[in-house]
C-alpha atoms as a printed R data frame, in Angstrom:
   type eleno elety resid chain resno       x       y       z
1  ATOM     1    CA   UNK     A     1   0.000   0.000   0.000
2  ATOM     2    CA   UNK     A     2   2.705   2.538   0.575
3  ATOM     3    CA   UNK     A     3   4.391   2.043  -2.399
4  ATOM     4    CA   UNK     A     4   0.877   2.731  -3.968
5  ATOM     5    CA   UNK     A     5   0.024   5.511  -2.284
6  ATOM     6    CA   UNK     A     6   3.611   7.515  -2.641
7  ATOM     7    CA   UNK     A     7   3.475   6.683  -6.260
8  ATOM     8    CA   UNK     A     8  -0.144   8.137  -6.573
9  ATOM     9    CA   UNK     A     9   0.042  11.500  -8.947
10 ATOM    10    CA   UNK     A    10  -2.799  13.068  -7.699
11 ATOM    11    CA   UNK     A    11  -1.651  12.375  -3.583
12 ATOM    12    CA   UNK     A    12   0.480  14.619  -2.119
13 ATOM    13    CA   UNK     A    13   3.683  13.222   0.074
14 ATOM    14    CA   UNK     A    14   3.237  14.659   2.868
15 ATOM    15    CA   UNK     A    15  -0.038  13.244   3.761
16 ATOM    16    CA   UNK     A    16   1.923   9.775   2.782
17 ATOM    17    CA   UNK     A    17   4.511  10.779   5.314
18 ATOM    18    CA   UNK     A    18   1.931  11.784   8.017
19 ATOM    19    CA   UNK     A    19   0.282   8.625   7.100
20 ATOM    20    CA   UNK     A    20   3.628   6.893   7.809
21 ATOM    21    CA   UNK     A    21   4.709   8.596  10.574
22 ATOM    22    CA   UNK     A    22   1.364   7.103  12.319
23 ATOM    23    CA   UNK     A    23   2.106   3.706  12.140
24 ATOM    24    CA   UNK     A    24   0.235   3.445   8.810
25 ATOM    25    CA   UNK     A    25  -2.978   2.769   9.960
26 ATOM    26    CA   UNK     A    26  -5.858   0.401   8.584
27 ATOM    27    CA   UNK     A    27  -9.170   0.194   8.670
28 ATOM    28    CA   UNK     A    28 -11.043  -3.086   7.254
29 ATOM    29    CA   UNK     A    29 -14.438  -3.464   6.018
30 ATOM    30    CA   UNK     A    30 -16.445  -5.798   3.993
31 ATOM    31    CA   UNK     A    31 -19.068  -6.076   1.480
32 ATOM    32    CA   UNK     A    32 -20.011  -7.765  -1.435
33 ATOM    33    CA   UNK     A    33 -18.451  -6.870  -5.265
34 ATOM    34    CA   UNK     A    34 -20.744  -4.402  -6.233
35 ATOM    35    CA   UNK     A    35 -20.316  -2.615  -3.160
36 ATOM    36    CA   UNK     A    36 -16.587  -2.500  -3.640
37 ATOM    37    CA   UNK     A    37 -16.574  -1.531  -7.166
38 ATOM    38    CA   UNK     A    38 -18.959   1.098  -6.091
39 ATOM    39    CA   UNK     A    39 -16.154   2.269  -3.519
40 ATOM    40    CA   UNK     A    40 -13.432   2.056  -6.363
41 ATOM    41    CA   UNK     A    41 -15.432   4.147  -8.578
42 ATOM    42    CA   UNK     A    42 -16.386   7.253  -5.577
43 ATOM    43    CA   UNK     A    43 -12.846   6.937  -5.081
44 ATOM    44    CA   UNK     A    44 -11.412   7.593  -8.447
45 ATOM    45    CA   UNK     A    45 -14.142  10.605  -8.679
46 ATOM    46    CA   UNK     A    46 -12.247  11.920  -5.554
47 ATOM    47    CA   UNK     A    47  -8.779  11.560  -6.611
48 ATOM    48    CA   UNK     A    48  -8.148   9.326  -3.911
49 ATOM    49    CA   UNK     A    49  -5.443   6.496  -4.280
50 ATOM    50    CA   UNK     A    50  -6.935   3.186  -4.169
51 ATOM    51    CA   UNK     A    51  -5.424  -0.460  -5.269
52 ATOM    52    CA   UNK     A    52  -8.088  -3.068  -6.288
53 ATOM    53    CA   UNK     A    53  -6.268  -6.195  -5.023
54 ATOM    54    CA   UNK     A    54  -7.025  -9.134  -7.783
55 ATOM    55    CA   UNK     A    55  -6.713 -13.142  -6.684
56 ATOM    56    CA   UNK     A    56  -3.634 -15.192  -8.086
57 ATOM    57    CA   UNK     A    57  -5.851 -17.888  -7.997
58 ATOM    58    CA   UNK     A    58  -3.669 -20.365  -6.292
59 ATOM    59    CA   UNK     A    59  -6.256 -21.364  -3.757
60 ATOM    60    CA   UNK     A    60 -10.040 -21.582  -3.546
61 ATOM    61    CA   UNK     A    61 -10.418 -18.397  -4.888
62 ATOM    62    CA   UNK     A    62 -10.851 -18.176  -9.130
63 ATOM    63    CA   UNK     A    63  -7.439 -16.947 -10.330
64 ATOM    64    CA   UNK     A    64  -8.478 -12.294 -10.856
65 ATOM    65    CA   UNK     A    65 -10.996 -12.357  -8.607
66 ATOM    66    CA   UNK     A    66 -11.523  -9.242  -6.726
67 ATOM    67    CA   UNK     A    67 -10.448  -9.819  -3.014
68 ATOM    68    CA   UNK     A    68  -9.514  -6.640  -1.389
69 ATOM    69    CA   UNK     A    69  -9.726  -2.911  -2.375
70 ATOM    70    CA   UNK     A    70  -6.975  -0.464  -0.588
71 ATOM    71    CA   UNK     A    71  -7.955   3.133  -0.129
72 ATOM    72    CA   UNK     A    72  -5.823   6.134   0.496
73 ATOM    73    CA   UNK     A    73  -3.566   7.230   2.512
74 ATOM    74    CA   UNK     A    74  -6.061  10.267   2.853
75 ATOM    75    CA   UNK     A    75  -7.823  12.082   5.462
76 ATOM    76    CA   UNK     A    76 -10.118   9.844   7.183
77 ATOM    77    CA   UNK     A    77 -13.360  11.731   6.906
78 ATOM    78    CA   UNK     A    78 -12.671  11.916   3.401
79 ATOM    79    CA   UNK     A    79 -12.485   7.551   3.248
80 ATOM    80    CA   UNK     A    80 -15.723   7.428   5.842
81 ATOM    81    CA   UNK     A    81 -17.309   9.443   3.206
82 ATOM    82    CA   UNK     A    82 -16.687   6.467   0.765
83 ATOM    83    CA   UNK     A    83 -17.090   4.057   3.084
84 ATOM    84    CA   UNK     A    84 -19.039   4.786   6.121
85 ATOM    85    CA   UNK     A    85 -21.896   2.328   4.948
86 ATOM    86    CA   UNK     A    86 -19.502  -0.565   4.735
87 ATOM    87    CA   UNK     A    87 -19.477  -3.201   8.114
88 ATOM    88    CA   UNK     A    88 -16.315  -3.308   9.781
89 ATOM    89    CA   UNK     A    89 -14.640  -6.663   9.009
């Protein structure tokens, strides 16, 4: 995620470094694909960094599957916005 996030064009580096400087926090919540796409989607509209995690499909899980969406580092008001209506995991 922080390789992500510093590489983001849109994000600037010091909110990365604050971000880092905190321990780089996480937050996890769950729902079901078309409530994650929905989150990807709100967060490209808000120029927030985000990394859509994909399956290798080594497991269980069909090989591109969509397992995990990261968001940010941004403010966190700005991700609760996005992602307030999500159950913690």
């Amino acid at each position: 995620m922080y390789k992500a996030a510093s590489q983001h064009q849109l994000h600037e580096k010091a909110t990365v470094a604050q971000w880092s400087a905190q321990g780089e926090p996480i937050v996890v919540v769950k729902g079901d694909i078309t409530e994650v796409m929905a989150v990807v989607l709100s967060c490209q509209d808000a120029g927030l960094p985000c990394y859509v995690v994909r399956d290798a499909g080594r497991t269980q899980v069909e090989a591109g599957s969509v397992t995990a969406v990261a968001i940010g580092p941004a403010p966190e008001m700005t991700i609760n916005r996005i992602t307030g209506s999500l159950k913690l995991l």
